[in-house]
C-alpha positions in Angstrom: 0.0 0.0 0.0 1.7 3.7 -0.8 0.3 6.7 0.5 0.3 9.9 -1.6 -0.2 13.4 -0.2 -0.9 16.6 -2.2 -1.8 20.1 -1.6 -2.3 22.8 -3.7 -3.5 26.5 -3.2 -6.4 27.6 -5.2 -7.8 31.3 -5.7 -11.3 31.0 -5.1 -13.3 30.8 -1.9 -13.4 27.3 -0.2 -17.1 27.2 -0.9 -16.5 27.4 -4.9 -13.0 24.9 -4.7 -16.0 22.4 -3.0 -18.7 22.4 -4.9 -17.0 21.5 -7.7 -15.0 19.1 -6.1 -18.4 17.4 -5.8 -19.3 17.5 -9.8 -17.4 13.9 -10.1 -18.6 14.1 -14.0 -16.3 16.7 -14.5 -13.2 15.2 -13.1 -12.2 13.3 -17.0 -11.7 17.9 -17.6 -8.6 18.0 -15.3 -7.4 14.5 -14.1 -5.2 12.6 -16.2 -6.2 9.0 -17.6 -10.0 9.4 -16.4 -11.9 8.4 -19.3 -15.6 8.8 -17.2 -17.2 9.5 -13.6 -20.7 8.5 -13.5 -22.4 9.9 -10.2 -25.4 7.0 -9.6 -26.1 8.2 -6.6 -25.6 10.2 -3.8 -22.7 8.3 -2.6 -21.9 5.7 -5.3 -19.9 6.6 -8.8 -18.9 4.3 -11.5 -15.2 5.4 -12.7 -13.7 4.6 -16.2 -9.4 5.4 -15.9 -6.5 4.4 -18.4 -3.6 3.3 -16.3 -0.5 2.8 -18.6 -2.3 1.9 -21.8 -4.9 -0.5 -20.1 -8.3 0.4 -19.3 -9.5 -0.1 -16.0 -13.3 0.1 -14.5 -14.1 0.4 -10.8 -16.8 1.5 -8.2 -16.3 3.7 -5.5 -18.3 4.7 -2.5 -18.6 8.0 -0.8 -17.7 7.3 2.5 -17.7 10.7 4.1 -18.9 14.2 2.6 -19.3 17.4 4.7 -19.9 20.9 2.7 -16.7 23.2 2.4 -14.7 20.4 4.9 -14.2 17.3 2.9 -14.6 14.1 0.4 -13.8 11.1 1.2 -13.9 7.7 -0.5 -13.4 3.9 -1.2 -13.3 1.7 -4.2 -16.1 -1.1 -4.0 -14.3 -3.0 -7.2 -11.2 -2.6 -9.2 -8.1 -1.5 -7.9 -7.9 -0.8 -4.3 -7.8 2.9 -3.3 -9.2 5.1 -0.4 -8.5 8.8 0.0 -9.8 12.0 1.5 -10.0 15.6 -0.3 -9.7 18.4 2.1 -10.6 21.8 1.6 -8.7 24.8 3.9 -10.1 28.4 3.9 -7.0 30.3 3.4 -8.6 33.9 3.4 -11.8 34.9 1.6 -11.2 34.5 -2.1 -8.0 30.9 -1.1 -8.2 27.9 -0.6 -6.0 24.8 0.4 -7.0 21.7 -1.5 -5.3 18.4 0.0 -5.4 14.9 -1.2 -4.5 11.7 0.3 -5.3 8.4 -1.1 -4.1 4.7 -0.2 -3.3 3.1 -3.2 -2.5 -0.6 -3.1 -1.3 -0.9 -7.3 -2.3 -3.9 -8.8 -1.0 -6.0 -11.3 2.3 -5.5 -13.0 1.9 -1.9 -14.9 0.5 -0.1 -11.8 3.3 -1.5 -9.4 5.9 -0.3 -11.8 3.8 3.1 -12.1 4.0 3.7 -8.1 7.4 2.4 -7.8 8.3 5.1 -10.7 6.6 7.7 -8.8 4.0 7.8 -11.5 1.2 8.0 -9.3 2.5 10.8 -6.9 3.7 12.4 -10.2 -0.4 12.3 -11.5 -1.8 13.1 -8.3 0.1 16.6 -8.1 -0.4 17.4 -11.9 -4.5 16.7 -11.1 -4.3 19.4 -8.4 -2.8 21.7 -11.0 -5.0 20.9 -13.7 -7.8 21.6 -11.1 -6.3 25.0 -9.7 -6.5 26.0 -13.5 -9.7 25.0 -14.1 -11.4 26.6 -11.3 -9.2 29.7 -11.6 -10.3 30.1 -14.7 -14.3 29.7 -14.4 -14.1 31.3 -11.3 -17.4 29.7 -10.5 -18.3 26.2 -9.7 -19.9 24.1 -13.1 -22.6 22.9 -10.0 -22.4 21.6 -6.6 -23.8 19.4 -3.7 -24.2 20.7 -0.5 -25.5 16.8 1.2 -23.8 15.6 4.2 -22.4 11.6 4.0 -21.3 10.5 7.6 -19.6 7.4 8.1 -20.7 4.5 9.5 -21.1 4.5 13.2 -20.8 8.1 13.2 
């Protein structure tokens, strides 16, 4: 299992970095090698990624959602990953976007890929692509403001 932490500084209000954090359709717009995020429901999405050359499918559940705070998530399927996205107020109009995911690689390419640093490497440039593309909008594309707790909270 490797553990991959991230932050990036965004110049938009934390309200705006979350909501579209939670538009999951729009993730294949700024993370590399996702194909398709299908939201079917409020805590389930179907993901479609290319991870060096092969396609891979997966399901992943929402575990924990809390407006402006944080996203976080499990695979159901597929390759196993977990992570959290936190979201910082900085000052008014900045935010702190942090990710950390558990990725256990599987299967030949993706163990290669994380020993490479490929993953790391791919996490960081999504942050970036993501700064840009809310920078540039300046506005969330939509939002969800619903509350997921974990189980037995």
């Amino acid at each position: 299992m490797s553990t991959v932490t991230k932050s990036v500084d965004v110049d938009v209000p934390v309200r705006t970095a979350y909501n579209q954090w939670t538009q999951f359709e729009s993730f294949p717009e700024f993370m590399e090698g996702v194909e398709r995020v299908e939201q079917r429901d409020d805590q389930h999405t179907h993901w479609v990624v290319k991870v060096g050359g092969a396609t891979r499918e997966f399901d992943a559940t929402i575990t924990e959602q809390h407006p402006d705070e944080r996203v976080a998530w499990t695979t159901d399927s597929g390759p196993k990953h977990a992570g959290v996205i936190t979201f910082h107020r900085l000052d008014e109009g900045k935010t702190r976007v942090t990710a950390q995911m558990d990725i256990d690689p599987e299967g030949f390419t993706e163990n290669v890929a994380d020993k490479l640093g490929v993953v790391d490497a791919r996490v960081s440039g999504d942050l970036k692509r993501f700064k840009s593309f809310i920078e540039e909008r300046g506005r969330e594309t939509g939002s969800w403001r619903g509350d997921v707790d974990r189980p037995g909270s």
